[in-house]
C-alpha positions as CSV (number, residue, x, y, z in Angstrom):
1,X,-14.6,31.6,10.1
2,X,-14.6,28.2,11.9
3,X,-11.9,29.8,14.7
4,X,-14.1,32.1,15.3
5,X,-17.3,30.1,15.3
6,X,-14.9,27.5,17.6
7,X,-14.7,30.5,19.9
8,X,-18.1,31.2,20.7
9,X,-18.8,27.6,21.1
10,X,-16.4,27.2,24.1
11,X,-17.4,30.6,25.2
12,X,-21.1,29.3,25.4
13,X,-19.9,26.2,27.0
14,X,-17.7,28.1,30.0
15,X,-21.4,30.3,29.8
16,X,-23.3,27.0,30.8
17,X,-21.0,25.8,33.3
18,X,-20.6,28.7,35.2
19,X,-23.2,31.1,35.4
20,X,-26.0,29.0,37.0
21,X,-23.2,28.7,39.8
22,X,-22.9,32.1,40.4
23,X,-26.6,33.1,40.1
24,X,-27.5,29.8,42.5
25,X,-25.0,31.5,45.2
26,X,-26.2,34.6,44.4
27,X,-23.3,36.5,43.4
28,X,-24.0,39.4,41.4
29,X,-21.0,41.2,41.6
30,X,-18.8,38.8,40.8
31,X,-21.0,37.6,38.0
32,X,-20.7,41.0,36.2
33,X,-16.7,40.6,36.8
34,X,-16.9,37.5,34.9
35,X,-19.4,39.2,31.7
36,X,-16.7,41.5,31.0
37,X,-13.8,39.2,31.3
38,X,-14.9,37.3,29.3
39,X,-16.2,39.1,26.6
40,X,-13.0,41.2,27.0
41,X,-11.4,37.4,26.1
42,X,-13.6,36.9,23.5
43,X,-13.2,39.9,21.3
44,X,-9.2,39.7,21.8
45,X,-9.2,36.1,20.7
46,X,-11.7,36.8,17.7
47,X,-9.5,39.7,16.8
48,X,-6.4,37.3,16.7
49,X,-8.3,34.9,14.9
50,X,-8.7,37.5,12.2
51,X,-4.9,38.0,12.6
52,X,-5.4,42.0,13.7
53,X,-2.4,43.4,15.4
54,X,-3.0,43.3,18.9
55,X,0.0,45.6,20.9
56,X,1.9,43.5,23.4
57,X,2.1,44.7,26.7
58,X,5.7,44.8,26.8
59,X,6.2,47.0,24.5
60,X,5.1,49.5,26.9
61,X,7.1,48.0,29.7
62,X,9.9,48.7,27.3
63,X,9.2,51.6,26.1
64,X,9.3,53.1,29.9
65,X,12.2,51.8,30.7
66,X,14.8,52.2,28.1
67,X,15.9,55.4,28.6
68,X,16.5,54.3,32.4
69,X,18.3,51.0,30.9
70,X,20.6,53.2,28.2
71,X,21.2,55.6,31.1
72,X,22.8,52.7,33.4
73,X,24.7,51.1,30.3
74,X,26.0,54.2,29.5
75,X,27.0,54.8,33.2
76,X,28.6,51.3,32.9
77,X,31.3,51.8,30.4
């Protein structure tokens, strides 16, 4: 509860501090890049406050490229 209220808190706070920049200079597009990185941030770090299993990207690095690495180990013997 208090991680996650901790979270929105500093999300508000990089909110504040940024946002009047962009709208100030006037850029929209990147403004929009920003919403969704940040809320993508925000829901990933709520759902590891809440201790949900989040799959690690180099799992499917891994997953890709084993066969390939058996294959050249096997090659090596």
């Amino acid at each position: 509860m208090w991680a996650i209220l901790g979270i929105f808190v500093a999300a508000i706070v990089i909110v504040l501090i940024e946002v009047p920049t962009l709208l100030k200079k006037g850029f929209k597009k990147e403004l929009w890049v920003f919403s969704i990185l940040l809320l993508f941030g925000i829901g990933l770090s709520i759902a590891e406050a809440l201790d949900a299993k989040i799959p690690n990207p180099l799992d499917w690095i891994a997953f890709v490229f084993k066969p390939f690495s058996d294959f050249l180990f096997d090659l090596l013997k």
